[in-house]
C-alpha positions as CSV (number, residue, x, y, z in Angstrom):
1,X,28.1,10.3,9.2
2,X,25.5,7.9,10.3
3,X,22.6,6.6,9.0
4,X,19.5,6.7,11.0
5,X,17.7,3.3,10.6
6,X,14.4,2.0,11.7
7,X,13.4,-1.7,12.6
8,X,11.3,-3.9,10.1
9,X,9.8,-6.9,13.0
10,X,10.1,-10.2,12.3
11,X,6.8,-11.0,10.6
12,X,7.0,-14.8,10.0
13,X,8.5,-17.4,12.3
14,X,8.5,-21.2,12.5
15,X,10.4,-23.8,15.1
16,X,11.7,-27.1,14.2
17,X,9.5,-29.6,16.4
18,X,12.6,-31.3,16.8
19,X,14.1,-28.5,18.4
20,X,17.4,-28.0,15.6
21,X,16.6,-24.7,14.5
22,X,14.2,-21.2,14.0
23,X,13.8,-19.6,10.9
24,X,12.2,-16.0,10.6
25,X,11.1,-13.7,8.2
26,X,11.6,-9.7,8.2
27,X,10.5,-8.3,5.1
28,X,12.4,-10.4,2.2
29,X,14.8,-12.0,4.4
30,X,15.2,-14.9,5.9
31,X,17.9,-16.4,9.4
32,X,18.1,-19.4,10.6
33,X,19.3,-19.7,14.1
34,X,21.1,-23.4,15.0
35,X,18.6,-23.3,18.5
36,X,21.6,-25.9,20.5
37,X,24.4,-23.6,20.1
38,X,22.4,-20.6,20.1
39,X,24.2,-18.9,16.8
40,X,23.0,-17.6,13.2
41,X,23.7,-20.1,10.3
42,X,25.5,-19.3,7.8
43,X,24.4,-19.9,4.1
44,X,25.4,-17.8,0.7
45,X,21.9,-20.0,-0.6
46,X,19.7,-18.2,2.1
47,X,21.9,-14.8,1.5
48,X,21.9,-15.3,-2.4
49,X,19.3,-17.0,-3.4
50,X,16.4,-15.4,-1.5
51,X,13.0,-13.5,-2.1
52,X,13.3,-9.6,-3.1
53,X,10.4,-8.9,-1.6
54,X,7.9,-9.7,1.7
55,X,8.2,-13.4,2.7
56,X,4.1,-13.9,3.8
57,X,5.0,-17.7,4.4
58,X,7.5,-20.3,6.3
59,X,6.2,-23.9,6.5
60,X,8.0,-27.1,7.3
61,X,7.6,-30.7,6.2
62,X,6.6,-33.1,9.0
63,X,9.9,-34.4,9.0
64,X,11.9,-31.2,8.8
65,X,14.2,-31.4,6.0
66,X,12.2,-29.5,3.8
67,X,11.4,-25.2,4.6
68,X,8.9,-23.8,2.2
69,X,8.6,-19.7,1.8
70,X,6.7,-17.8,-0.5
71,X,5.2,-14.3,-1.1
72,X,5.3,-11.0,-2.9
73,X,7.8,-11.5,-5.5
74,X,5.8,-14.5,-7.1
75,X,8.4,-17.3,-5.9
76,X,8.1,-20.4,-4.0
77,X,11.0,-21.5,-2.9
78,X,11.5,-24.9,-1.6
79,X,15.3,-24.8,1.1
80,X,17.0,-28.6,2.5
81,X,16.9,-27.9,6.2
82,X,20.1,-30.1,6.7
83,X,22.5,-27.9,4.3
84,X,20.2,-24.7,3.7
85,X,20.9,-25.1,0.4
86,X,17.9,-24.0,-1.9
87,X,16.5,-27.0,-3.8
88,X,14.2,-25.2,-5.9
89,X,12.4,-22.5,-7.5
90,X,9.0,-21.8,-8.6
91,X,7.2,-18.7,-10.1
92,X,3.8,-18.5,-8.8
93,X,1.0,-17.0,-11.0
94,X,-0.4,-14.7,-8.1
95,X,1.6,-13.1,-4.7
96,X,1.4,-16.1,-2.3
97,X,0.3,-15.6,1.1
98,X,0.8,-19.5,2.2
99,X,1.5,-22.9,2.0
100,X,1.6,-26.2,3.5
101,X,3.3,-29.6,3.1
102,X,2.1,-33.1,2.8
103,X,3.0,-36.3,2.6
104,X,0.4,-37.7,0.6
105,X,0.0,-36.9,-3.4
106,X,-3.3,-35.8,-4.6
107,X,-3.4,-39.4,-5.9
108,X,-3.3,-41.3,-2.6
109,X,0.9,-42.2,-2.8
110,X,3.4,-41.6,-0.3
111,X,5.3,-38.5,-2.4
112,X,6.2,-35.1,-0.3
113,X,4.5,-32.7,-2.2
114,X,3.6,-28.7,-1.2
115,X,0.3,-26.5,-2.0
116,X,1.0,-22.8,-2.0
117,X,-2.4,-20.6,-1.9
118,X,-1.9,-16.6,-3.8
119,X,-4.0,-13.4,-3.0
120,X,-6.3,-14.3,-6.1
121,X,-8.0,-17.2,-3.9
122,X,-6.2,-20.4,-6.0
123,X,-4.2,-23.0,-4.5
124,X,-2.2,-25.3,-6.3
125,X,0.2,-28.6,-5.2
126,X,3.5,-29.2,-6.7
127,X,6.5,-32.1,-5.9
128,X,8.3,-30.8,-2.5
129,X,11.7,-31.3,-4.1
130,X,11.5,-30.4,-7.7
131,X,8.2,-28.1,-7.5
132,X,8.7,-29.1,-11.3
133,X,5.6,-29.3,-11.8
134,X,2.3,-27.5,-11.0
135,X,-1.3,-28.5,-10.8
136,X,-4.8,-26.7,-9.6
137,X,-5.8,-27.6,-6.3
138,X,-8.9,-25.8,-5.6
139,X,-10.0,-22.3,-5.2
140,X,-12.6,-19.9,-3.3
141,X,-13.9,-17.9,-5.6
142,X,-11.2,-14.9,-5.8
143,X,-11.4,-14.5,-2.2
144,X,-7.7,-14.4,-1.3
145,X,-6.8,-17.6,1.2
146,X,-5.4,-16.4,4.3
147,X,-4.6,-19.6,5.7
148,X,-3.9,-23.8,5.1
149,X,-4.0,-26.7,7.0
150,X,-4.5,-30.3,7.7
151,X,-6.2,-32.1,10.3
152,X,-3.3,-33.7,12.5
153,X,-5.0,-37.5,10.7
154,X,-4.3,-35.9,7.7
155,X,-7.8,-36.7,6.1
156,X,-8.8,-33.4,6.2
157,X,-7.7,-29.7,4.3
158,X,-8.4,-26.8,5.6
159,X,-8.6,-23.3,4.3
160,X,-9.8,-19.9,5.0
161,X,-10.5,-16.9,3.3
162,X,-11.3,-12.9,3.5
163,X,-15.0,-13.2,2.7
164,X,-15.4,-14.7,6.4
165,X,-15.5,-18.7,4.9
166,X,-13.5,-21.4,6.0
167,X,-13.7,-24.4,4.0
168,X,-13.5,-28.4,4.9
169,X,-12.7,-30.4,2.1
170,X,-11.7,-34.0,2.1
171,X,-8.0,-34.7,1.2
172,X,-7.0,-35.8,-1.2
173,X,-10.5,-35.7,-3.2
174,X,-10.6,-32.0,-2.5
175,X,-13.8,-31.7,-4.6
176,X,-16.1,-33.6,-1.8
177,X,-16.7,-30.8,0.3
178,X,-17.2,-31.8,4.4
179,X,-18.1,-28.6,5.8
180,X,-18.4,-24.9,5.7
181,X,-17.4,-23.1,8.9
182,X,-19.8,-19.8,8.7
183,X,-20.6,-17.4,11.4
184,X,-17.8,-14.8,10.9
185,X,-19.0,-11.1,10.0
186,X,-15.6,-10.4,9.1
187,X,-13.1,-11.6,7.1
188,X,-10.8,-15.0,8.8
189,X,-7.3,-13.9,9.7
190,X,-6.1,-17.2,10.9
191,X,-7.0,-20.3,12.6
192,X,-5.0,-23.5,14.0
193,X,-6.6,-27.7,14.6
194,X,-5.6,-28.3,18.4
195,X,-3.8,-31.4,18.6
196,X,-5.1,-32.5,21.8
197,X,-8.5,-31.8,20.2
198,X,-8.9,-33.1,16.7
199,X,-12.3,-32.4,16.2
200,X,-12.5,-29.0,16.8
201,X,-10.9,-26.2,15.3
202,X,-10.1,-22.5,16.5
203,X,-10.6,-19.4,14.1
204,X,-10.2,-15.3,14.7
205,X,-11.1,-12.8,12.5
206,X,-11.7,-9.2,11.5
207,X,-14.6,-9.4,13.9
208,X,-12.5,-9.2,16.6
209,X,-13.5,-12.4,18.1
210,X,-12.3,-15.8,18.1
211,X,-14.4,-18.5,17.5
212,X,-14.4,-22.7,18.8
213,X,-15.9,-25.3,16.1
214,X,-17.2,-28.3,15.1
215,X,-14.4,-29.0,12.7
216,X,-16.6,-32.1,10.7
217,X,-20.2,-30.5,10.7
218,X,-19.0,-26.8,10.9
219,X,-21.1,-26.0,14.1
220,X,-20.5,-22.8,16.0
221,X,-19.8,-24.3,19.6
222,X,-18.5,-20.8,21.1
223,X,-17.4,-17.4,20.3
224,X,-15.3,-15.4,22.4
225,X,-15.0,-11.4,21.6
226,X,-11.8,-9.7,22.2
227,X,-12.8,-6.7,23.7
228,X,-10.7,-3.2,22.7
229,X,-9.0,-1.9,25.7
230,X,-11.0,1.4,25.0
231,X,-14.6,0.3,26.1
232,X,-16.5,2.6,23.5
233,X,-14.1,1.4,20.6
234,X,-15.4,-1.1,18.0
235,X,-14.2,-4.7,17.7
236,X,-10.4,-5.0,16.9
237,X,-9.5,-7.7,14.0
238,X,-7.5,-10.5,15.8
239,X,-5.2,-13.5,14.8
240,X,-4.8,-16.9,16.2
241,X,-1.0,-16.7,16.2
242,X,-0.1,-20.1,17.6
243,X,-0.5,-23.1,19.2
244,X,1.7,-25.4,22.1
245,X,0.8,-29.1,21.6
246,X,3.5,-29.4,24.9
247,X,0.7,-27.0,27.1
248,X,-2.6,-27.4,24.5
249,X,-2.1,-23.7,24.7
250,X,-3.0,-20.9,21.8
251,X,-1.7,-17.5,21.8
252,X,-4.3,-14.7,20.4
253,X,-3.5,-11.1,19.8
254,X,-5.9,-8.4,18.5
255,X,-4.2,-4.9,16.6
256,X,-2.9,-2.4,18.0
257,X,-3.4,-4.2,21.8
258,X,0.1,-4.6,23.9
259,X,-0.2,-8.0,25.0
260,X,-1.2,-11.6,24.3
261,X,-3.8,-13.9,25.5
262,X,-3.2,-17.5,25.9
263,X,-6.4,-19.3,26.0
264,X,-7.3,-23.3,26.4
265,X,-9.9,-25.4,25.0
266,X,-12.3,-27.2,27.7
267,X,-14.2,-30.1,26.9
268,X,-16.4,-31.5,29.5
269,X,-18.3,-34.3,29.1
270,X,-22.4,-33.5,28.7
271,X,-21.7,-29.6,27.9
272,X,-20.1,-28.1,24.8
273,X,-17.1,-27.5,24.8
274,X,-15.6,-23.6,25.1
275,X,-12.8,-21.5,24.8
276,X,-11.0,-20.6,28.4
277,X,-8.5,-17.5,28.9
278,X,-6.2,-18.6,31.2
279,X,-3.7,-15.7,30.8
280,X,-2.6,-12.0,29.5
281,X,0.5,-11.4,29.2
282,X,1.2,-7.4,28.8
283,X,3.9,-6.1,26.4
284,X,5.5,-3.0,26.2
285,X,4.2,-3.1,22.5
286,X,1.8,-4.7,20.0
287,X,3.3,-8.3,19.0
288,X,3.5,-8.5,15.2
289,X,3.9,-12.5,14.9
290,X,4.5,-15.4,17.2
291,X,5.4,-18.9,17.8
292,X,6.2,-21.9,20.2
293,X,9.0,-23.2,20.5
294,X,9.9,-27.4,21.0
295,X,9.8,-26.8,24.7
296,X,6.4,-24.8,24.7
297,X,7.9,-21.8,25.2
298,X,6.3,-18.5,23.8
299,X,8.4,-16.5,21.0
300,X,7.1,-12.9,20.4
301,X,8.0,-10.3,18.0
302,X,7.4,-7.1,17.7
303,X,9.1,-3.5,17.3
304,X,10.0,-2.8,21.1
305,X,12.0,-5.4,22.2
306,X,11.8,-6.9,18.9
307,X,11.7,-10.8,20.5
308,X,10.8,-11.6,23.8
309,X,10.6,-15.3,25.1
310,X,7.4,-16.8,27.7
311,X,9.0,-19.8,29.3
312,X,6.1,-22.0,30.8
313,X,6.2,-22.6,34.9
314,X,4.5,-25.4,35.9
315,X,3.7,-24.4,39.5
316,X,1.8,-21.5,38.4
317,X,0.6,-22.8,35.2
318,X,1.3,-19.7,33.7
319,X,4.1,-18.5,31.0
320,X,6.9,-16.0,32.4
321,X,9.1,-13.9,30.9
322,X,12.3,-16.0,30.2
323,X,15.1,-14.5,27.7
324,X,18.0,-16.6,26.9
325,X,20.9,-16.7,25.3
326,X,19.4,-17.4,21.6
327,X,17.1,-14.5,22.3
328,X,20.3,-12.0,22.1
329,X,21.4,-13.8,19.0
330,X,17.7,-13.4,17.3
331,X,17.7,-10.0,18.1
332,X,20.6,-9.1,16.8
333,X,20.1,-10.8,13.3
334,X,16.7,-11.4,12.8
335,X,14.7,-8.3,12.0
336,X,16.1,-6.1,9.3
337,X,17.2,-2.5,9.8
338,X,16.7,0.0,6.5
339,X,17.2,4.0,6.2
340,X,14.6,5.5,7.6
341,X,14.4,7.1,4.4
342,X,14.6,4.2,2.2
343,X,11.0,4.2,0.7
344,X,11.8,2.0,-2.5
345,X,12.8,-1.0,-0.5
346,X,9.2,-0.9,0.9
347,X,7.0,0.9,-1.5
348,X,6.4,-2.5,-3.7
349,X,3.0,-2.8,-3.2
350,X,0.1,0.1,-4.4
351,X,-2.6,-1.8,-2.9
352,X,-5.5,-0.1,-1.3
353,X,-6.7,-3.0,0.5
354,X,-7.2,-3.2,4.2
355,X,-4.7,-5.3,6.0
356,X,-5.5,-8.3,7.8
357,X,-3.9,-6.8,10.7
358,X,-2.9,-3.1,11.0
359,X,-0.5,-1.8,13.5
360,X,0.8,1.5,14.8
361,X,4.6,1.6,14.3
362,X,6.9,4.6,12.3
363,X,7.2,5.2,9.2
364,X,8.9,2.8,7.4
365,X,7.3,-0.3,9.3
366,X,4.0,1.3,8.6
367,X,4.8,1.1,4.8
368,X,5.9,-3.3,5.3
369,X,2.7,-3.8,7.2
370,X,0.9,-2.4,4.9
371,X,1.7,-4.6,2.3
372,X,0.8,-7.8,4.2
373,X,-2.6,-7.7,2.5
């Protein structure tokens, strides 16, 4: 007799900028897909040695040898890229909901080190390799940190929370503050730092709108509402869900919509600069996570197809759908399948708190998503 099953979508996903591999997340586990020969890797580390509950974060050092993952079940975990081996373990006080690498200790030397932010609103930086030791890094007031980064000069960290802030500080003194980015009515799901344009940076929120600043005084330069395909609905929250530095292109999507928009960043001299759409693409459902690949092509992923690949055509200057051979192999072993009946695999989490992004899928999906909060 079989089992009925339902799909839980690949909710985290990250590329190797030197196009070797593509690890994802679907609910506590995580692939690895060898991109060149279009296959799954194999490793008793990644299938022994894993989280036991939702993975929130993947991160990857600049060089890619090191992959960082984090979330529910209190555990960083820090995995050698070269042998997928896991290096090391560490139990964090809070859930974590990301993380970042660097290459520069909180003391100015040249030591790989990662800081890991939890639901409580803490962040704290630990050696890459070891993690064998922790210290605070800063905090935002038990507002839980939805997202970390650094400026691509490295000078600058970056962080964002639910109570609509997002935070410049000075890296590594941390405690001189740069600027506050304030203008959000909602709280900030995401945001990236364009490499083609270093100054600014691009957020999205609960609002439903996504927002251009100036990254070093924390100006508003431009807001840009995604508008609900229902004209008498209220705003939709929406998510910055990647960026191309090979088209200077970011991908947006808001909940519940079927489809993506790409927009671009235009900076003309004696005007301020603003956010451009330059493309929808329409899906045959909402995307649940995203990511470009080393080529600048778009990776979606979702419930129905569960990955769908946006190769970029230059004549056009617009993204088309493209599937290809690793897109067979992703689907096939990336998201997880459960028993459509299997509620303890999924019911961790009692929280009443809203997501940062809810979206209509069955039953047991319903259940993951909700968690992600």
């Amino acid at each position: 007799m079989s089992v009925e099953t339902e799909l839980i979508p690949i909710n985290v996903a990250v590329f190797d900028p030197a196009g070797r591999f593509l690890a994802v997340a679907s609910y506590s586990s995580i692939h690895v897909f060898d991109v060149r020969k279009n296959e799954i890797v194999e490793s008793e580390d990644l299938k022994n040695k894993g989280h036991t509950e939702i993975v929130r974060c993947l991160v990857l050092s600049s060089d890619g040898t090191l992959l960082a993952s984090g979330g529910d079940d209190k555990q960083l975990k820090v995995w050698d890229t070269s042998s997928w081996h896991l290096l090391a373990t560490r139990a964090t006080q809070k859930k974590m909901t990301t993380a970042i690498f660097s290459d520069i200790d909180r003391d100015g030397s040249k030591n790989q080190v990662v800081i890991y932010a939890d639901k409580f609103g803490d962040a704290y930086i630990a050696p890459a390799r070891t993690l064998d030791t922790e210290s605070y890094f800063l905090g935002h007031c038990s507002s839980t940190i939805t997202r970390v980064a650094f400026t691509p000069d490295n000078k600058y960290f970056i962080s964002s929370d639910r109570d609509e802030k997002i935070k410049v500080t000075n890296y590594p003194a941390t405690h001189e503050i740069e600027a506050f980015c304030l203008g959000h009515t909602a709280y900030v799901t995401s945001f990236v730092v364009p490499a083609a344009h270093a100054a600014l940076l691009v957020s999205a929120g609960g609002d439903g709108s996504v927002r251009l600043w100036q990254l070093h005084t924390g100006r508003l330069l431009h807001t840009l509402p995604v508008r609900p395909q229902d004209a008498a609905a209220s705003s939709l929250p929406c998510a910055v869900a990647a960026y191309s530095p090979v088209h200077d292109k970011i991908a947006v999507y808001a909940e519940g919509r079927a489809e993506v928009l790409l927009l671009s960043v235009a900076e003309v001299a004696g005007a301020a600069p603003q956010l451009v759409p330059t493309q929808t693409i329409e899906l045959a459902s909402a995307p649940f996570s995203a990511a470009f690949d080393a080529s600048g092509a778009l990776w979606l992923f979702g419930v129905e197809p569960p990955v769908q690949r946006f190769a970029y055509e230059p004549s056009t200057a617009l993204f088309v759908a493209a599937d290809d051979a690793l897109t067979a192999v992703v689907v096939q072993h990336g998201p997880v399948r459960v028993p459509r009946d299997a509620k303890k695999e999924v019911a961790h989490n009692k929280s009443k708190k809203k997501p940062l992004l809810q979206k209509e899928y069955s039953s047991v999906a319903k259940r993951v998503i909700a968690e992600l909060s």
